[in-house]
N, C-alpha and C positions, 0 to 999 in steps of 0.2 A: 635613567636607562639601566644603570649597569644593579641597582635593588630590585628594579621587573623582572630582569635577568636572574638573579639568584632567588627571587621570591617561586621563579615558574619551572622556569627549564629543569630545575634537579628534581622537582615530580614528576616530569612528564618523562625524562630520560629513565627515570626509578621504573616507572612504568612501563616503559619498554625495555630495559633490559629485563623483567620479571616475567615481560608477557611472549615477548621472542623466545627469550630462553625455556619457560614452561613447555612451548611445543617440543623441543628437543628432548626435557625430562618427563613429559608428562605420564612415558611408557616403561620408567626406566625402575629401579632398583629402591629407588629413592623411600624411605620410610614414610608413610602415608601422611602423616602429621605434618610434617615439614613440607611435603608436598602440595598439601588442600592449605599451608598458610602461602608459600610461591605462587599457587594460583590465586590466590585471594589479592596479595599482592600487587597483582597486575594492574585489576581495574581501582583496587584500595587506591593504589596515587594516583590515580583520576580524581577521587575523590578528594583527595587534597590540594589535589593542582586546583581543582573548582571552588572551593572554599576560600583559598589564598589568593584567586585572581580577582573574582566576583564578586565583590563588598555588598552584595544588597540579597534582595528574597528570591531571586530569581536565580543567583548564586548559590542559594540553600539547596535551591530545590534539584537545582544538578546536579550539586553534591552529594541529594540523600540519592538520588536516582542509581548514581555510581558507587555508594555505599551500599544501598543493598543490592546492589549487582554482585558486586565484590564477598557481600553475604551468603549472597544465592549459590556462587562460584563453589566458596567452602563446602556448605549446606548441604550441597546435590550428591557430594562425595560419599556424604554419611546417609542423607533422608531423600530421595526424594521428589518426597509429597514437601518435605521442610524449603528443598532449596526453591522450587517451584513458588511456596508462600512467600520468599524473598523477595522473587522474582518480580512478583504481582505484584506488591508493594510497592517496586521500583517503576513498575508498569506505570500503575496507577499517580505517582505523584510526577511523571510526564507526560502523562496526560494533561493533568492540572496543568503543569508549565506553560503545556504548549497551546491548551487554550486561550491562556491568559499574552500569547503573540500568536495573533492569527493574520494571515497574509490578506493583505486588503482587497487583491484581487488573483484567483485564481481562475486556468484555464479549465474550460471544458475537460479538455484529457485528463490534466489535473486530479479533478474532480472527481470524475468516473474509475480514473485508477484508485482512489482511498476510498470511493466508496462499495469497491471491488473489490479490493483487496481485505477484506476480513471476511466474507462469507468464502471468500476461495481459500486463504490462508485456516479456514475455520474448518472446510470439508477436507484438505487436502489432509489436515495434521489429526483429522477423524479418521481416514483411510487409512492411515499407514502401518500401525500397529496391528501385529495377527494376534494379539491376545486382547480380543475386542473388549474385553470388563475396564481394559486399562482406558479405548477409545472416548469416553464421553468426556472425563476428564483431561484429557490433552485437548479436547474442544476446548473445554473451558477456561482453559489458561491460556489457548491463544487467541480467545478472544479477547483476552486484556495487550496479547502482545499483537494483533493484528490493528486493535484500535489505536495502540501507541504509535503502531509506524504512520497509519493512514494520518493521524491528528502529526507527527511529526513530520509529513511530508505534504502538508497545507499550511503550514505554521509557517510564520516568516523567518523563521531562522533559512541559514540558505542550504535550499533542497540538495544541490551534488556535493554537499557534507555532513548535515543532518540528518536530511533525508535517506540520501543514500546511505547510510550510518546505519538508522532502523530498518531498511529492509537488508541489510549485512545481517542483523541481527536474527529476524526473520524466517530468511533461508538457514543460517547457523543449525537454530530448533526447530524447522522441519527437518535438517540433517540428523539430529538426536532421535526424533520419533520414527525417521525410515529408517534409524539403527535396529531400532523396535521392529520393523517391517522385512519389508524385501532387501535391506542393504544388512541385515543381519550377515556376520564373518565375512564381508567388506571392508578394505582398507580405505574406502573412499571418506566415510566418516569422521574418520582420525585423520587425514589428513585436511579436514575442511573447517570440520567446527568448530575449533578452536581463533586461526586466525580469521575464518569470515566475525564470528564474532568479537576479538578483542580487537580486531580493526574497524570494525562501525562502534566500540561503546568509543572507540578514539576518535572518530570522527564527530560522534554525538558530540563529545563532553568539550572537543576545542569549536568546534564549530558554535555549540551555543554560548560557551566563555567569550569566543571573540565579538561576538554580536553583544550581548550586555558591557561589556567594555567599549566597544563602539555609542551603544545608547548613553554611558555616563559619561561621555570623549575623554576616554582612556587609552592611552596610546597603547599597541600591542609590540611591539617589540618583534 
């Protein structure tokens, strides 16, 4: 009990103090560098909390998910089109994940929400930008992130932490692209996307650790 303890909690705590705190500095004085590694930070020991809890491939695969989250984080500071290529990455190897635990039985509602939710999440984050050259490409990067929430909220991991994780994540980045839009010199942005998203990749990354440590009966502490 008390090595599960010192193996887990000082990631996850690392992690929250980097990622609570980052929303206070995120606006501040702070030299850029040091800044884009504090927010890297955040979701970075996720990435480690997932590797150290999760001994098997399923523990890999969250860990790159949250590693190149954690990439993308920095990336976007500098490029981008760069942090975005992270992004996808991390999309795409949750997807795999979440294929490979699919929910044996899902509801109708279920159902028609993920299979809705990428053509809406796909038009909405094509409208919002008024510099329409940028438009096709925010399509297409959220159709990797709209497919990631829909397969993570049919996935058997459990949906009001998983799930609800990925579409935290979601909303986050249609808040980034109506930055682009009609929420341009809004404070509503800055105050949103930061915690809705580092409060779903935290919801993702224990919610799927606690389930694979369940499947090996692994006690969770």
């Amino acid at each position: 009990m008390k090595r599960a303890i010192i193996e887990s909690r000082p990631y996850l705590l690392l992690s929250l103090l980097f990622g609570i705190s980052y929303f206070f500095v995120k606006d501040s004085n702070f030299p850029g560098m040091y800044l884009m590694l504090w927010k890297g930070a955040a979701v970075g020991f996720l990435a480690v909390y997932a590797i150290r809890r999760a001994h098997n491939f399923e523990g890999k695969l969250i860990a790159g998910v949250m590693a190149f989250g954690a990439l993308g984080d920095m990336l976007i500071e500098i490029d981008l089109m760069a942090g975005a290529g992270a992004f996808i990455i991390g999309h795409c190897i949750a997807i795999w994940l979440y294929s490979r635990h699919r929910r044996e039985s899902t509801a109708f509602s279920q159902k028609l929400l993920a299979i809705l939710l990428v053509p809406i999440t796909m038009f909405i984050a094509w409208s919002l930008p008024f510099d329409r050259s940028e438009a096709l490409g925010i399509a297409v990067y959220s159709l990797f992130l709209a497919v990631m929430a829909a397969m993570a909220w049919t996935s058997s991991f459990p949906r009001y932490r998983v799930g609800i994780g990925a579409l935290m994540f979601v909303i986050s980045d249609l808040f980034i692209f109506a930055e682009m839009g009609f929420l341009q010199g809004s404070p509503i942005p800055s105050w949103t996307i930061w915690p809705l998203y580092y409060v779903g990749q935290f919801l993702i990354v224990t919610g799927v650790v606690r389930t694979l440590r369940k499947e090996m009966h692994v006690p969770n502490p």
